[in-house]
VOPAKE-943493 format. One line per field, with one value per residue (C-alpha): x, y, z; residue number from 1. Coordinates in Angstrom, 1 decimal. Layout:
<zamis>
X = (X | ...);
Y = (Y | ...);
Z = (Z | ...);
nr = (NUM | ...);
</zamis>
This chain:
<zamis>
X = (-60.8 | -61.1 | -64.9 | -63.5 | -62.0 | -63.8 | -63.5 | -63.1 | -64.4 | -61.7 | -58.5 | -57.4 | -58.8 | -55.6 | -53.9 | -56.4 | -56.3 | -52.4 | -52.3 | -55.0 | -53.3 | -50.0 | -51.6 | -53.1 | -48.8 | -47.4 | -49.6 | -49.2 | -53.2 | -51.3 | -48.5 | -45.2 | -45.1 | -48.8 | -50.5 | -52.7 | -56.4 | -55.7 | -56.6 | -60.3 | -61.1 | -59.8 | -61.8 | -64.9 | -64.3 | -62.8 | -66.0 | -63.8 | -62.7 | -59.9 | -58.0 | -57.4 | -56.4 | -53.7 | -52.2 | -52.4 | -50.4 | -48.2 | -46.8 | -46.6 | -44.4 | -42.0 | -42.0 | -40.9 | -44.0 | -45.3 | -43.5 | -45.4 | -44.6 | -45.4 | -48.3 | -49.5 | -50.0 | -49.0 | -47.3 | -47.0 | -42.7 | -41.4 | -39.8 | -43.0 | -45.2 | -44.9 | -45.9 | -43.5 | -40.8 | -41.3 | -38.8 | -39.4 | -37.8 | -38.5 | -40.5 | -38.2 | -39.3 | -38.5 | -39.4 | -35.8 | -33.9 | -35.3 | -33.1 | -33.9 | -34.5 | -37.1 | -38.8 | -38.9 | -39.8 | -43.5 | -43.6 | -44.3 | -46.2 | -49.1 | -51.1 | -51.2 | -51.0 | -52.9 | -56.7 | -58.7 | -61.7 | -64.2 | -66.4 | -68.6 | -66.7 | -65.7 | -62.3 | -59.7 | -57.0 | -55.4 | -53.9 | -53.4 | -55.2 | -58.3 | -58.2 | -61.4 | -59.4 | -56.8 | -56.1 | -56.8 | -57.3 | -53.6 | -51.7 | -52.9 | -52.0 | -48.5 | -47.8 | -49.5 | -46.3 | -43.7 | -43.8 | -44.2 | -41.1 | -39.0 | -40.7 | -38.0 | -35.8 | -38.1 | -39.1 | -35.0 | -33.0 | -32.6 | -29.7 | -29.4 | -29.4 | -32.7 | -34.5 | -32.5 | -35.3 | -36.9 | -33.7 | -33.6 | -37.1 | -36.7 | -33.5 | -35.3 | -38.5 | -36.1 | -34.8 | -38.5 | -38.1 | -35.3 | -33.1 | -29.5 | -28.1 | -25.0 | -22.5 | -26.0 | -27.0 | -30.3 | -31.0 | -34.6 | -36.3 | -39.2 | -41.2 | -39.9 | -39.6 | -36.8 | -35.1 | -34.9 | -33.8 | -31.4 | -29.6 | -29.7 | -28.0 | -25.0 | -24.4 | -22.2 | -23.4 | -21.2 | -23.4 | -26.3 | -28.6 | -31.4 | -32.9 | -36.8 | -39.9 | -41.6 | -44.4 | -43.6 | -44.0 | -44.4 | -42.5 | -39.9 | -39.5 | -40.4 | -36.9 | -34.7 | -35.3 | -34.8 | -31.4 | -30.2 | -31.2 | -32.2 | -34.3 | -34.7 | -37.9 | -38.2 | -41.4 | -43.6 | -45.1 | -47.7 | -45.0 | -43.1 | -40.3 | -39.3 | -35.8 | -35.6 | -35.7 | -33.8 | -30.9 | -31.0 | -31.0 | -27.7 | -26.1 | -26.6 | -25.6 | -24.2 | -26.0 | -25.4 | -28.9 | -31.5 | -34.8 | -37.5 | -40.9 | -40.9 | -44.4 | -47.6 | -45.6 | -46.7 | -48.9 | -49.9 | -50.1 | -47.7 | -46.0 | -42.4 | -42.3 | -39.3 | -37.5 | -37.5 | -36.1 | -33.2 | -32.5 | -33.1 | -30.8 | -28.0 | -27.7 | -28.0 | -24.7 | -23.2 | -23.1 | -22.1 | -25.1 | -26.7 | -30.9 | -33.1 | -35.5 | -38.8 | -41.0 | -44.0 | -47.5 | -45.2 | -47.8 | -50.7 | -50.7 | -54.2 | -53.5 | -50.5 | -47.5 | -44.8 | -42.6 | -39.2 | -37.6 | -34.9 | -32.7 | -33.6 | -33.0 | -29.7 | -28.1 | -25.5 | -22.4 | -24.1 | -24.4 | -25.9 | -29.5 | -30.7 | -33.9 | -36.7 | -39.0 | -42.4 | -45.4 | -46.6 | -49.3 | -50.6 | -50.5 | -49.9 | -48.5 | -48.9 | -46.0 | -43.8 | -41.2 | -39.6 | -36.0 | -33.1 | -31.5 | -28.5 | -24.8 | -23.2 | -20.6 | -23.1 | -25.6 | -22.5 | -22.3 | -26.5 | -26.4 | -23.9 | -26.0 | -29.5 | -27.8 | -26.4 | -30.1 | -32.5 | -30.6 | -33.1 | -36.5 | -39.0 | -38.4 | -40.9 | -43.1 | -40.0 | -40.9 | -44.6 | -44.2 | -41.8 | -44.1 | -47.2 | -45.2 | -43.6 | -46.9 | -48.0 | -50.6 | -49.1 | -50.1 | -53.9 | -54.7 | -52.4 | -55.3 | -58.3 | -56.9 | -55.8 | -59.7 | -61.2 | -58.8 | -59.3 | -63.1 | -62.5 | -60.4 | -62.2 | -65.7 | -63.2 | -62.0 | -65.7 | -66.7 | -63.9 | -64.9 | -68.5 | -68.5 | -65.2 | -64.3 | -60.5 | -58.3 | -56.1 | -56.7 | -53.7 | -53.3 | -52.1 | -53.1 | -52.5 | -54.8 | -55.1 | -55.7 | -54.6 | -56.5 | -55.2 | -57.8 | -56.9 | -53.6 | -55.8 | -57.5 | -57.5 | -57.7 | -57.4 | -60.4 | -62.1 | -60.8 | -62.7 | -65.8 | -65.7 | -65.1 | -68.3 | -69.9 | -68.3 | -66.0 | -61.8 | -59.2 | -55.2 | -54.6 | -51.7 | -49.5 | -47.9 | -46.6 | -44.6 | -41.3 | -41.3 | -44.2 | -46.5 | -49.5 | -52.0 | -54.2 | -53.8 | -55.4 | -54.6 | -57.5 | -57.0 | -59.7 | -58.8 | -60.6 | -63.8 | -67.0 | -68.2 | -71.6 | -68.7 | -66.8 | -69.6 | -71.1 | -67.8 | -66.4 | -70.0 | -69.8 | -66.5 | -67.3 | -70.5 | -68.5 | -65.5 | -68.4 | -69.5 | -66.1 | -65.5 | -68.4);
Y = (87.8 | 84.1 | 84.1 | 83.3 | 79.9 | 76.8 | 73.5 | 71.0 | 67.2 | 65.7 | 66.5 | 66.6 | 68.8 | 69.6 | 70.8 | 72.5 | 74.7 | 74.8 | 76.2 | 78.6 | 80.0 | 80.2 | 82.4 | 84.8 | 84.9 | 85.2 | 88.0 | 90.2 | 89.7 | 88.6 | 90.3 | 89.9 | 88.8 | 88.7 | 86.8 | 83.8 | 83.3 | 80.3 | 76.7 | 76.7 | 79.6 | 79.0 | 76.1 | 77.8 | 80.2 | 78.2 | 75.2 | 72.4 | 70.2 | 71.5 | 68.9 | 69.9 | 72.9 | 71.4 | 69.8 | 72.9 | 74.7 | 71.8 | 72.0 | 75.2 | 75.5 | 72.8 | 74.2 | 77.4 | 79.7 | 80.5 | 80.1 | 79.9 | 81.7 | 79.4 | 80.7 | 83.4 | 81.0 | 81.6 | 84.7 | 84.6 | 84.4 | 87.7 | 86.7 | 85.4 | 88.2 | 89.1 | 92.4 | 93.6 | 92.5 | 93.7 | 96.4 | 99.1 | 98.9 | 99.6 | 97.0 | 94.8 | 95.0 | 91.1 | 92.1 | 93.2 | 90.3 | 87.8 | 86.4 | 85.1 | 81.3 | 82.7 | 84.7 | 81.9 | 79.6 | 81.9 | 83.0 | 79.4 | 78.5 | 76.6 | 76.4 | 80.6 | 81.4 | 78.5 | 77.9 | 78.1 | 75.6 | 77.5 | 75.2 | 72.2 | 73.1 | 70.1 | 70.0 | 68.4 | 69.9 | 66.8 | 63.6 | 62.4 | 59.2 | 58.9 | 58.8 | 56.4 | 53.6 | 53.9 | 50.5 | 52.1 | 48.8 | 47.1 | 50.3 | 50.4 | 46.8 | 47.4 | 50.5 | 48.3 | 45.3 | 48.0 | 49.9 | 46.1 | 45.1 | 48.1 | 51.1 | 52.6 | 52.3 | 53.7 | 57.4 | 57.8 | 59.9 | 57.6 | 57.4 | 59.8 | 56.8 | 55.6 | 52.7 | 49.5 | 46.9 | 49.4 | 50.0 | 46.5 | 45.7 | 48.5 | 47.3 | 44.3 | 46.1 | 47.8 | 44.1 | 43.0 | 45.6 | 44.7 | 47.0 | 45.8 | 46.8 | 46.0 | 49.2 | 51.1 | 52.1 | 53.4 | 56.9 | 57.5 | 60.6 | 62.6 | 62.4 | 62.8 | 66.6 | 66.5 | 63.9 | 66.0 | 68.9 | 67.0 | 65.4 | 68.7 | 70.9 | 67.9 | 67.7 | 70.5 | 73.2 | 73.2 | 74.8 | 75.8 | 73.7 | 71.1 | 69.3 | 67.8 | 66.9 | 69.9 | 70.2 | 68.8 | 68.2 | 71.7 | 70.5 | 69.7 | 73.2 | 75.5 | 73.3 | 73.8 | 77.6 | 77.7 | 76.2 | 78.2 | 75.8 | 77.0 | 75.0 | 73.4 | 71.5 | 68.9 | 68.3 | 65.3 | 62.6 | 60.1 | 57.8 | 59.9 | 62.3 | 62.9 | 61.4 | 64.2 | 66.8 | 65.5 | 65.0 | 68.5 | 70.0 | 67.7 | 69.2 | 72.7 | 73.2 | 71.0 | 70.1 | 69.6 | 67.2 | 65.4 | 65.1 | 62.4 | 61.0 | 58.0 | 56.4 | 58.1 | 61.8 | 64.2 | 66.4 | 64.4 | 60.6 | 59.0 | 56.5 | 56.0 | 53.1 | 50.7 | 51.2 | 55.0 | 54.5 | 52.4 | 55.6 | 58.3 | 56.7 | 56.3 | 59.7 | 61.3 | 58.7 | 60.0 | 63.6 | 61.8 | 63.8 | 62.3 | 61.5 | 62.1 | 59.3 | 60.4 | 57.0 | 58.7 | 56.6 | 53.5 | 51.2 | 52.9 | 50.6 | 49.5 | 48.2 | 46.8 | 45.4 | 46.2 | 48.8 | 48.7 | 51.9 | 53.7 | 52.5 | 48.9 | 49.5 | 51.3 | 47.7 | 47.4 | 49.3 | 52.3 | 54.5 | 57.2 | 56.9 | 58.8 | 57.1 | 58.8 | 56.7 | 57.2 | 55.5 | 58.5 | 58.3 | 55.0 | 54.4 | 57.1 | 60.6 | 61.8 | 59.5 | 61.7 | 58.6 | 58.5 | 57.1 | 57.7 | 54.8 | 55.6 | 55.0 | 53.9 | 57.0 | 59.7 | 58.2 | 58.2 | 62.0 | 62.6 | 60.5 | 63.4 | 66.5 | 64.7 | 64.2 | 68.4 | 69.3 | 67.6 | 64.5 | 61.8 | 61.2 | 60.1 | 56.7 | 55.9 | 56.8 | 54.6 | 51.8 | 51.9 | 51.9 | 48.5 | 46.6 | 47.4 | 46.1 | 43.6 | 42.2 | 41.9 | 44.9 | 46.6 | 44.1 | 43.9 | 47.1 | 48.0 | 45.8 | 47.5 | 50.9 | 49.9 | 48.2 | 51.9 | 53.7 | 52.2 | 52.5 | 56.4 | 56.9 | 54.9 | 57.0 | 60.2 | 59.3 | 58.4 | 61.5 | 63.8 | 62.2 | 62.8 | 66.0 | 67.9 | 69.6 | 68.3 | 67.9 | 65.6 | 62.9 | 61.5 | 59.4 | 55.9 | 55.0 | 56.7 | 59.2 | 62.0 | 62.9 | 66.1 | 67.7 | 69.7 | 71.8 | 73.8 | 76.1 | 79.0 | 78.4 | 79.5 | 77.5 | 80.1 | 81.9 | 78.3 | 78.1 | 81.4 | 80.3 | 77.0 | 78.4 | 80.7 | 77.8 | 75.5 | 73.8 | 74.2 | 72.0 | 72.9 | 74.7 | 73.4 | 76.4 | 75.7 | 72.6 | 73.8 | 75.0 | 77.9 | 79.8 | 77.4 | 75.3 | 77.5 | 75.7 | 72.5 | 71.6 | 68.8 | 66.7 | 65.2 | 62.9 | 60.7 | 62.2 | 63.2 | 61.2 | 59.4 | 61.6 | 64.7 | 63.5 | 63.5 | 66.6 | 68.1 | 67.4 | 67.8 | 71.6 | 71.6 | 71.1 | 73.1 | 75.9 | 75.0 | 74.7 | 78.3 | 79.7 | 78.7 | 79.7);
Z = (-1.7 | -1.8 | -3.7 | -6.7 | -5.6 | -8.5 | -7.1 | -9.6 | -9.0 | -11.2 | -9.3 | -5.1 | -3.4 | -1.6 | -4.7 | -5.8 | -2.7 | -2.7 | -6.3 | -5.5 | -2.8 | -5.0 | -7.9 | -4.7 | -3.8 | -7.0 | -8.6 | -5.2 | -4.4 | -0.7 | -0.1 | 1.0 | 5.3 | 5.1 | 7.4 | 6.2 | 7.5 | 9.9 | 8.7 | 10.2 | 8.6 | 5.0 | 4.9 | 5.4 | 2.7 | 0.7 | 1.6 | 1.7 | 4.9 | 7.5 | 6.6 | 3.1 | 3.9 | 6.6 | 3.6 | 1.2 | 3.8 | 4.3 | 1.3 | 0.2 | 3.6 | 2.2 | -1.0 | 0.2 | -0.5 | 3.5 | 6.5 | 10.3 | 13.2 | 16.6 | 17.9 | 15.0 | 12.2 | 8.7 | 6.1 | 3.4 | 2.2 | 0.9 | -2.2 | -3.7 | -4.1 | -7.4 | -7.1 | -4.6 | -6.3 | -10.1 | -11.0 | -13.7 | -16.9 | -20.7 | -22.5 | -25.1 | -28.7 | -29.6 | -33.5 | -35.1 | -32.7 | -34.8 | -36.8 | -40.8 | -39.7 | -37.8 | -39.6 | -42.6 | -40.4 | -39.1 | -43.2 | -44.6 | -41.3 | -42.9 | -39.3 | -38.7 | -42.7 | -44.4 | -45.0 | -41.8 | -41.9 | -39.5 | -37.4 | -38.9 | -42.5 | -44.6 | -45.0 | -47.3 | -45.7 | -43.5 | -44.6 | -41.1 | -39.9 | -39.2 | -35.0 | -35.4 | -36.6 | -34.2 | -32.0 | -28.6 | -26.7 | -28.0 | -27.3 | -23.9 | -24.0 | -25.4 | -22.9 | -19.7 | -20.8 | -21.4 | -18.4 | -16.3 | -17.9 | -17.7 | -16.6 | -14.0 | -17.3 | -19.8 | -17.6 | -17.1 | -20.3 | -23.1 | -25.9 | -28.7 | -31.0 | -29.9 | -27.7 | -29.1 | -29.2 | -31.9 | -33.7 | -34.4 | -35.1 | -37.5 | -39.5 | -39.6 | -40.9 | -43.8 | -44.4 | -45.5 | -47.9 | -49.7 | -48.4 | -47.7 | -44.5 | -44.5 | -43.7 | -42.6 | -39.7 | -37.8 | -35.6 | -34.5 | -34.1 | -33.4 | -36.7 | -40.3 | -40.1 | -37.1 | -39.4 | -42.1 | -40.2 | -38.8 | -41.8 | -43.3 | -40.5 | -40.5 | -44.6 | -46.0 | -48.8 | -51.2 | -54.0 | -51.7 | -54.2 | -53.7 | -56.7 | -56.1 | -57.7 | -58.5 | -57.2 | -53.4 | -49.8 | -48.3 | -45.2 | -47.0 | -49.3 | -45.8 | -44.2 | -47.2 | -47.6 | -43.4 | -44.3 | -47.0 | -49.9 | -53.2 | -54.8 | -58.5 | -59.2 | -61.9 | -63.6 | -62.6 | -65.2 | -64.6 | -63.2 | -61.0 | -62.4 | -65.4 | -66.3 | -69.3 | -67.0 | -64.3 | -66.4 | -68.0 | -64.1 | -63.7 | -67.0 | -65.8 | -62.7 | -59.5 | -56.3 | -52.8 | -52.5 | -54.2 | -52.0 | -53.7 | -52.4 | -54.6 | -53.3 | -52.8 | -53.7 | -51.9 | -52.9 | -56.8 | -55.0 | -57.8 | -57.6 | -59.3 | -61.4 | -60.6 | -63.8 | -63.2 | -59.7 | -61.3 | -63.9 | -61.7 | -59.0 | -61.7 | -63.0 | -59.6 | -58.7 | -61.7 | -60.4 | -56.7 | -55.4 | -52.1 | -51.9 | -49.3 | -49.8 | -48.1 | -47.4 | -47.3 | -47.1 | -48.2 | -46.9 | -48.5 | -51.7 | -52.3 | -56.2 | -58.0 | -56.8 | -54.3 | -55.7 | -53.5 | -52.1 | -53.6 | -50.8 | -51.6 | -55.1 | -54.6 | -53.7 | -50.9 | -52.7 | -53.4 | -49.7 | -51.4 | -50.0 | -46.8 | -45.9 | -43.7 | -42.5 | -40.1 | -39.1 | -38.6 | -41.7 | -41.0 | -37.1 | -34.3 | -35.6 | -32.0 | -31.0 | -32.8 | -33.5 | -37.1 | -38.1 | -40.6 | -42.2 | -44.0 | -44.3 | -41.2 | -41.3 | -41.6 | -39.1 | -36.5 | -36.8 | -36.6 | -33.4 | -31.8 | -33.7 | -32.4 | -28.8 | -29.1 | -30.2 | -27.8 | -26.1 | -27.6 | -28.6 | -26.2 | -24.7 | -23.7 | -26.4 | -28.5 | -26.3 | -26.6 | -30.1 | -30.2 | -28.2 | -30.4 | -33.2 | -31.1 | -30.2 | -33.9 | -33.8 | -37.1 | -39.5 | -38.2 | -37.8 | -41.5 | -43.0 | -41.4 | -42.0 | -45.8 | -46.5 | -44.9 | -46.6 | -49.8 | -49.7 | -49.3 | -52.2 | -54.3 | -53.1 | -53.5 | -57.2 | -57.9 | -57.2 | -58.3 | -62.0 | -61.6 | -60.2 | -61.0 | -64.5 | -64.3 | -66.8 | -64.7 | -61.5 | -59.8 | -57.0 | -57.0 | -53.6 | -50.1 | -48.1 | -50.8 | -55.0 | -56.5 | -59.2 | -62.0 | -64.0 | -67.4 | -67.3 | -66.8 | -63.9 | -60.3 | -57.2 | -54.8 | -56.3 | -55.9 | -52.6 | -51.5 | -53.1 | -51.7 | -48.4 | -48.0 | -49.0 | -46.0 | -48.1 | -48.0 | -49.5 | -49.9 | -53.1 | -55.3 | -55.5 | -51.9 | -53.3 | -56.0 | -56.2 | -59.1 | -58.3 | -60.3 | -59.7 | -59.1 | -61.6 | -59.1 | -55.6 | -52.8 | -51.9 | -48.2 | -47.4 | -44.4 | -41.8 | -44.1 | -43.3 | -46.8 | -46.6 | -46.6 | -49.3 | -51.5 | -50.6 | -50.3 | -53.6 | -55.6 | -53.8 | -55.2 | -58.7 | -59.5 | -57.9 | -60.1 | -63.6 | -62.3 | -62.0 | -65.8 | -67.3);
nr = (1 | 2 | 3 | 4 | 5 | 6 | 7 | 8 | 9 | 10 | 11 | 12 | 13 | 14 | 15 | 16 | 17 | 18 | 19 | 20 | 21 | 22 | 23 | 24 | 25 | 26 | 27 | 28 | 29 | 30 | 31 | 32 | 33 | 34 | 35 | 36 | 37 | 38 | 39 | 40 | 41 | 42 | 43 | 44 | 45 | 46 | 47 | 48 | 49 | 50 | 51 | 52 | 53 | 54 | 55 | 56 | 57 | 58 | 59 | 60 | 61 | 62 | 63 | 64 | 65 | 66 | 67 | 68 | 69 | 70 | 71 | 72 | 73 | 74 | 75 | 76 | 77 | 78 | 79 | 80 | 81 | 82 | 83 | 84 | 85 | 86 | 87 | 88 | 89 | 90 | 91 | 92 | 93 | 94 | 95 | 96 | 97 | 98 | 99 | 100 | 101 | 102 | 103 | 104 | 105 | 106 | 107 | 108 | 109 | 110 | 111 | 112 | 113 | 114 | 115 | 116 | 117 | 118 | 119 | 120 | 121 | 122 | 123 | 124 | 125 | 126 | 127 | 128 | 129 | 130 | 131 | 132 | 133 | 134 | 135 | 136 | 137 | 138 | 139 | 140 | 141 | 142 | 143 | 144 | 145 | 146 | 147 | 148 | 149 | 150 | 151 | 152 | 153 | 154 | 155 | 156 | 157 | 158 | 159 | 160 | 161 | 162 | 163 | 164 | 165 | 166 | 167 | 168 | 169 | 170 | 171 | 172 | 173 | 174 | 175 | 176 | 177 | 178 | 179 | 180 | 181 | 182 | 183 | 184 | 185 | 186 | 187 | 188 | 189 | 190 | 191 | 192 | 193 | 194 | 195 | 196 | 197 | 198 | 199 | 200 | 201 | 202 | 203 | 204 | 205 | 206 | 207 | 208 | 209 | 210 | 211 | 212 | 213 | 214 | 215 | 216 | 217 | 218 | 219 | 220 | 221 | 222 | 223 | 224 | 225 | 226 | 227 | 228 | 229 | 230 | 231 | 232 | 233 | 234 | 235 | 236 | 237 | 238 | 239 | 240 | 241 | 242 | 243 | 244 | 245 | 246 | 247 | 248 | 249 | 250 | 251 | 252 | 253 | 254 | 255 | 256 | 257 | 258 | 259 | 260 | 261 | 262 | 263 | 264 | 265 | 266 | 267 | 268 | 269 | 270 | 271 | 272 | 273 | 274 | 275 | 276 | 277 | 278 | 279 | 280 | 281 | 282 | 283 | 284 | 285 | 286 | 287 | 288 | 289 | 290 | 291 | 292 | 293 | 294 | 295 | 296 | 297 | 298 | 299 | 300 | 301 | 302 | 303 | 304 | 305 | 306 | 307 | 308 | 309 | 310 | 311 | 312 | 313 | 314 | 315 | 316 | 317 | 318 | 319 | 320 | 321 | 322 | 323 | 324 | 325 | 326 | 327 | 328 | 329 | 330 | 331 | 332 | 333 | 334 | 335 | 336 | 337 | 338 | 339 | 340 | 341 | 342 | 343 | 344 | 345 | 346 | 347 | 348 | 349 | 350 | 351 | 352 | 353 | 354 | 355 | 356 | 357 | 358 | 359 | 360 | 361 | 362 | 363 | 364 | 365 | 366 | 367 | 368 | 369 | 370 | 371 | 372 | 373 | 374 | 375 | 376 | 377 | 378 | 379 | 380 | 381 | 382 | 383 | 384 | 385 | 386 | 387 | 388 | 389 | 390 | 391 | 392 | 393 | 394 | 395 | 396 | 397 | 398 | 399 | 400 | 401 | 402 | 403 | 404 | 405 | 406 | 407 | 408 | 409 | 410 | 411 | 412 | 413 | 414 | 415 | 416 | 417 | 418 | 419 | 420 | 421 | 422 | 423 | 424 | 425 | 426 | 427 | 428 | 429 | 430 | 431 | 432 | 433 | 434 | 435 | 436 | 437 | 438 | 439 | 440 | 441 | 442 | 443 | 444 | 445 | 446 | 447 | 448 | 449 | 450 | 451 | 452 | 453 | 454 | 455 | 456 | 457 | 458 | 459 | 460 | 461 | 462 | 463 | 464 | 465 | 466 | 467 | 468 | 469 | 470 | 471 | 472 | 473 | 474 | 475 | 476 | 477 | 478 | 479 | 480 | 481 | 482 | 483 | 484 | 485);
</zamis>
């Protein structure tokens, strides 16, 4: 006992010791009312000074884990040893207790049932930020003037509704888009995903129906089959979706939802044009169905002019428009900080299901976040990351049109392009090929909504080195010529 003890440089010794000597209790390798090897003599099997040891015992006495007798030393506390106190019983099989939510949830997990890039493999599979470009020297900055200001405040609980400063540098944010905020309101939360959860857990189902853009963010379709949602997809056009099709899905049947990613869709990269946000805003008013405007990669654009949201467009009478927002694609995803602005009614009654659920998002990372912005970091680094980003996609598309036997490119800006080959052909066979070869990218068929798309595939190329993106896709498309001839 006590040779396998590894002292590490990086943390007190003292602890070290302390939790060593726990793990001995708890797994019954010292057992209940045993008595300790006194303090002189732990440190010299243990090879560290007396006095660390003196303060290992000292507090695992005051935490409750040894106890000394005057005059005998140490022993170890009965309750403890975690051997003498495990009882016999049948083991539990968790399997048939899960419940359907579950189960969906670990079916459409992309991270334990999607590709696997195995070590040094070039993958397209992420459209996260690249970590590179991240502004590590102003966020240190930004947390170092939070926590000076009000750091006793910002390690306390929080509100449901979220840090204030942000909310208001936020409604102000949504102002500079054209959005009218008048009878809105603003709830943060952790990333787009728990905002979408959240609104969809509060808004009745009437029919039990969602209408989309077929194909889709893959987020979004895993959360409406989790919540009972079945889903209609509308066909896509080079412009975003198509107004013929969305009006024949009104005609035949009523929904409870419309969910729309108007700019830099997710997975194709269109963008909606303005006049088919006006249309397809007034036929879904017609039907009185509420839209789930995703702001995905809004601040991707790296041609053309500002396209306004669909809440912006909407005007200030019409409170049909659920907007979720995130910086999550363009600054600091592990911050986990997102928003919903929507009608101040319905934002009232996510505060109290947000609050129910997990009491609030993280102040402080709230708080970090505000004073980066605060401090005027967004806009600086939105330009570097916008002239790298831009340089990608533009080395991407160059070589997606030398190298790849598409019959369709889309992307309009953002941090991906999705590829469409002839009707006939087969990305996941493409996808197994590329992969022997240390190539994977997302194949198109998650995406969609009827079972379709598995002539498609989702190039992600963020966080792919510009030596990578050309080898990458090149491998791509001999494999793709191969596969056809």
């Amino acid at each position: 006992m006590y040779l396998d003890f590894k002292f590490a440089d990086d943390r007190p010794a003292y602890i070290q010791v302390k939790d060593y000597m726990k793990r001995l209790m708890t797994t019954g390798a010292l057992q209940a009312d045993q008595k300790l090897p006194s303090t002189r003599e732990l440190s010299a099997l243990l090879r560290v000074s007396r006095n660390t040891v003196l303060s290992a015992y000292s507090d695992l006495e005051d935490e409750g884990y040894i106890y000394a007798v005057k005059g005998q030393g140490h022993f170890v506390v009965p309750s403890v040893s975690g051997v003498s106190v495990q009882l016999e019983g049948k083991r539990l099989d968790w399997a048939p207790r899960l419940n359907d939510y579950a189960r969906l949830a670990e079916e459409n997990d992309l991270m334990k049932h999607g590709i696997r890039a195995e070590k040094g493999a070039i993958s397209f599979t992420s459209i996260a930020p690249d970590e590179k470009l991240f502004d590590l020297q102003n966020v240190k900055r930004a947390f170092l003037d939070r926590m000076s200001l009000e750091g006793e405040v910002l390690l306390n609980y929080g509100y449901a509704k979220g840090y204030k400063p942000l909310i208001d540098y936020l409604l102000r944010y949504m102002e500079n888009k054209g959005v009218n905020i008048q009878g809105k309101d603003l709830l943060i939360t952790s990333g787009f995903t728990e905002a979408l959860s959240l609104v969809l857990s509060t808004l009745n189902q009437g029919h039990g129906r969602i209408l989309c853009e077929n194909p889709t963010h893959h987020t979004a379709i895993k959360n409406f089959k989790m919540h009972g949602y079945d889903i209609t997809g509308v066909e896509m056009e080079p412009d975003g979706i198509s107004l013929t099709g969305l009006a024949r899905e009104l005609s035949k049947r009523p929904y409870d939802l419309a969910y729309l990613v108007p700019s830099y869709h997710n997975p194709t990269g269109i963008v909606m044009s303005h006049q088919k946000r006006l249309e397809a805003l007034r036929l879904l008013n017609e039907y009185q169905i509420p839209v789930i405007e995703d702001g995905f990669n809004e601040e991707l654009r790296y041609s053309g002019s500002h396209i306004a949201p669909l809440v912006a467009c909407a005007g200030g009478e019409n409170n049909s428009v659920i907007y979720l927002g995130s910086f999550s694609k363009i600054l600091f995803p592990g911050l986990r900080v997102g928003w919903v602005l929507a009608d101040k009614t319905l934002i009232h009654y996510l505060e109290s299901v947000k609050r129910a659920r997990s009491i609030h998002t993280s102040t402080l990372d709230q708080s970090l976040l505000y004073q980066y912005l605060y401090n005027g970091n967004f806009e600086k680094y939105l330009k570097r990351a916008k002239a790298e980003y831009k340089r990608k996609y533009e080395l991407a598309i160059r070589c997606c049109e030398e190298w790849i036997p598409m019959e369709r490119l889309s992307g309009d800006g953002g941090l991906h392009l999705f590829v469409e080959f002839g009707p006939d052909f087969r990305t996941r066979e493409l996808l197994a090929a590329c992969s022997a070869q240390g190539v994977v990218f997302t194949p198109g068929d998650i995406f969609h909504t009827d079972g379709g798309g598995h002539h498609t595939m989702r190039l992600g190329f963020s966080r792919v080195s510009d030596e990578n993106i050309e080898k990458g896709i090149r491998i791509i498309g001999e494999t793709a010529r191969k596969l056809l001839n």
